[in-house]
C-alpha positions in Angstrom: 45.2 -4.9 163.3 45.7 -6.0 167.0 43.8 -4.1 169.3 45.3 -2.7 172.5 43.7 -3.5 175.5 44.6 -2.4 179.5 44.4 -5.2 181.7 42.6 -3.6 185.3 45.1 -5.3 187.5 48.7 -5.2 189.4 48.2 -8.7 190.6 51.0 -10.7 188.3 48.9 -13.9 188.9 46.0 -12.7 187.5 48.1 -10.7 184.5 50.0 -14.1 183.8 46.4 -16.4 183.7 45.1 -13.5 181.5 48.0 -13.5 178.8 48.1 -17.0 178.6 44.4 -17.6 178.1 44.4 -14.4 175.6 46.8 -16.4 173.7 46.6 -16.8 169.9 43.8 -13.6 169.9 44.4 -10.6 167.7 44.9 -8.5 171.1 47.9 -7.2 172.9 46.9 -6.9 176.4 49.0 -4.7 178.8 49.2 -4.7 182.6 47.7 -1.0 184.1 51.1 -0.4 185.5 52.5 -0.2 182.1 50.1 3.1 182.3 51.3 4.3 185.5 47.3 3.7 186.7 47.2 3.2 190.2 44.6 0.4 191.7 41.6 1.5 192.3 39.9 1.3 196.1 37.3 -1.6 195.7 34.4 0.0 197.1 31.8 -2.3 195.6 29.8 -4.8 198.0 30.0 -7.3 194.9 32.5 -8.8 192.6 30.7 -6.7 189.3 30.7 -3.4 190.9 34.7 -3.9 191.7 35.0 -5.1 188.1 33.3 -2.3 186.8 34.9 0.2 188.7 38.3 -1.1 188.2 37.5 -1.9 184.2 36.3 2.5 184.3 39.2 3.9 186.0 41.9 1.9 183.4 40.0 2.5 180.5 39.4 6.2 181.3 43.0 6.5 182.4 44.6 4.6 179.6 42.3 5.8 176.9 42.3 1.9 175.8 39.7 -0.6 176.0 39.7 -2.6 179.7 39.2 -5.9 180.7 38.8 -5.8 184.6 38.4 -9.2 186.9 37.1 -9.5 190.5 36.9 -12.7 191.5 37.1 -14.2 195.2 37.0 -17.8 196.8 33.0 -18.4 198.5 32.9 -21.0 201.4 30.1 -22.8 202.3 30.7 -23.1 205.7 31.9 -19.8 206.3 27.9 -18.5 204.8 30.3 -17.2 201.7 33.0 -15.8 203.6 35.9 -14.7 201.8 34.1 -13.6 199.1 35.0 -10.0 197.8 37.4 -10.0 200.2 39.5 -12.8 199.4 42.5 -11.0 199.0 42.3 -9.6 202.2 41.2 -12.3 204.3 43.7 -12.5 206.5 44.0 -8.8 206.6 44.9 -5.5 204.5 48.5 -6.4 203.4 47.9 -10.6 203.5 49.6 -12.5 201.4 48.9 -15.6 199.9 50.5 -17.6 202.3 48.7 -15.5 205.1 45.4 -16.3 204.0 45.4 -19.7 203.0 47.1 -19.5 206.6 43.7 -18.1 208.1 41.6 -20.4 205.7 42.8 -23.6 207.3 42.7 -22.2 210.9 38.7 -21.1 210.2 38.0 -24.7 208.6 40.3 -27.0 211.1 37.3 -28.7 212.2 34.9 -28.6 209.5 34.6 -32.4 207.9 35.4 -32.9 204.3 31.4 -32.9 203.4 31.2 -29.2 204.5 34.5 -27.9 203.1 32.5 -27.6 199.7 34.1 -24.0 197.8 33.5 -22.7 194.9 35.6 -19.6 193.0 33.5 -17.1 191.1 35.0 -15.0 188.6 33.3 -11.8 187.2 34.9 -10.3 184.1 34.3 -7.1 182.8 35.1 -5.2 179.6 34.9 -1.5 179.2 35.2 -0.1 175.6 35.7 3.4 177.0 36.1 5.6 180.2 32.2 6.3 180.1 30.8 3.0 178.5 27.4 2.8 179.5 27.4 -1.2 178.5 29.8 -3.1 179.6 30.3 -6.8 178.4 29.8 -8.4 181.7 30.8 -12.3 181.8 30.7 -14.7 185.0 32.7 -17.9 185.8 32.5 -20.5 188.4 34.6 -23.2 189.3 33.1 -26.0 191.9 35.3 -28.0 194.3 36.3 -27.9 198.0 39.0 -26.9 200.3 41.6 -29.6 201.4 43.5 -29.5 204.9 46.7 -28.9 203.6 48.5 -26.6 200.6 48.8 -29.2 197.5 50.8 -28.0 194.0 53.2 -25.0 193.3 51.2 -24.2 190.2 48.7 -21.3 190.3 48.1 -18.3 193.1 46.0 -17.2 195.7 44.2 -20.5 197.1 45.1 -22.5 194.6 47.2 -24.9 196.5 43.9 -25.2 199.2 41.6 -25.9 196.5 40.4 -29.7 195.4 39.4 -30.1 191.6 36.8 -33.4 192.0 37.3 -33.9 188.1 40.8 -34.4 188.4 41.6 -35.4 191.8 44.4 -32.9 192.7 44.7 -29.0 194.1 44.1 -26.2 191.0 48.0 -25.7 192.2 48.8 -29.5 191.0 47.2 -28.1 187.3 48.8 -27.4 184.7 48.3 -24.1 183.2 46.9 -25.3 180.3 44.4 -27.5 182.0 43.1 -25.1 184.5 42.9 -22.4 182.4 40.4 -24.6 180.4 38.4 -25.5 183.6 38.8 -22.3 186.1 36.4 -19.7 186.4 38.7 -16.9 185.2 39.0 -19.8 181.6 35.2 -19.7 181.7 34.9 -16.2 182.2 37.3 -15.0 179.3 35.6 -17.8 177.4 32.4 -16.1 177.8 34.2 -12.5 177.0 35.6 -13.0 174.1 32.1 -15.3 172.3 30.8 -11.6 173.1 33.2 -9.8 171.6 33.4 -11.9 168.5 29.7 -11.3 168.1 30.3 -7.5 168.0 
């Protein structure tokens, strides 16, 4: 029987990734709008508290299972700046645009050595409104930031972000490939080992 599952997100980028690298499981996984939930206020000072309070507030809404995903871009040379606030870097409303925008402004000196970046994904899944013990999975994906947007691929900073291994933006990937390599792939890899395992 497929098992229903609420995904803890509005962002289509992150619902899209999600679907695809859920793919071929026995789950149907639904976006938290198709619940009517709101999003949450991430009040957390780290990516697992956001992704277990926004995994707690779908699940108890929903009355489904949740899988729930902060992740954020960390900088080197900004001491790990955007972090958990990579969505709103460039401020409360940003878009994408905006904040890889503010990303180049903040790095427009930096030399390529010290652009180094890394994206951290921490994934989260909630059997029930008061789980007491969440499956909690973490993914992270190496590389560095480039001086210009690269690729149309992707979301977020994906057109800022070099991939060493393949010598092009995660933008320039296709979705196959970074799903396979991204910390959000890694992540979800990790997830769904633990769920297999009961």
């Amino acid at each position: 029987m497929t098992q229903r599952i609420v995904l803890a997100s509005n962002n289509q980028g992150k619902v899209r990734e999600i679907g695809q690298l859920l793919a071929g499981q026995d789950m149907e996984v639904l976006p938290q709008s198709a619940f009517d939930i709101p999003e949450i206020e991430e009040t957390g000072l780290t990516f697992v508290e956001n992704a277990i309070l926004k995994a707690r507030n779908a699940a108890a809404l929903s009355g489904l299972p949740a899988i729930a995903d902060d992740s954020g871009l960390e900088v080197d040379a900004l001491k790990g700046a955007p972090g958990i606030y990579s969505a709103r870097f460039a401020g409360p409303n940003a878009t994408d645009a905006d904040n890889n925008r503010k990303m180049l402004a903040e790095l427009e000196k930096m030399p390529e050595k010290e652009r180094t970046a890394r994206f951290q994904c921490l994934m989260v899944y909630m059997r029930h409104g008061k789980d007491p013990v969440p499956i909690i999975c973490q993914g992270t994906w190496e590389g560095r930031i480039l001086r210009e947007p690269q690729g149309e691929n992707g979301f977020g900073y994906d057109p800022l972000f070099f991939v060493p291994e393949k010598n092009c933006s995660a933008a320039e990937l296709p979705a196959e490939v970074k799903n396979a390599m991204s910390h959000r792939g890694k992540a979800l890899q990790c997830l769904l080992q633990a769920l297999s395992h009961g």
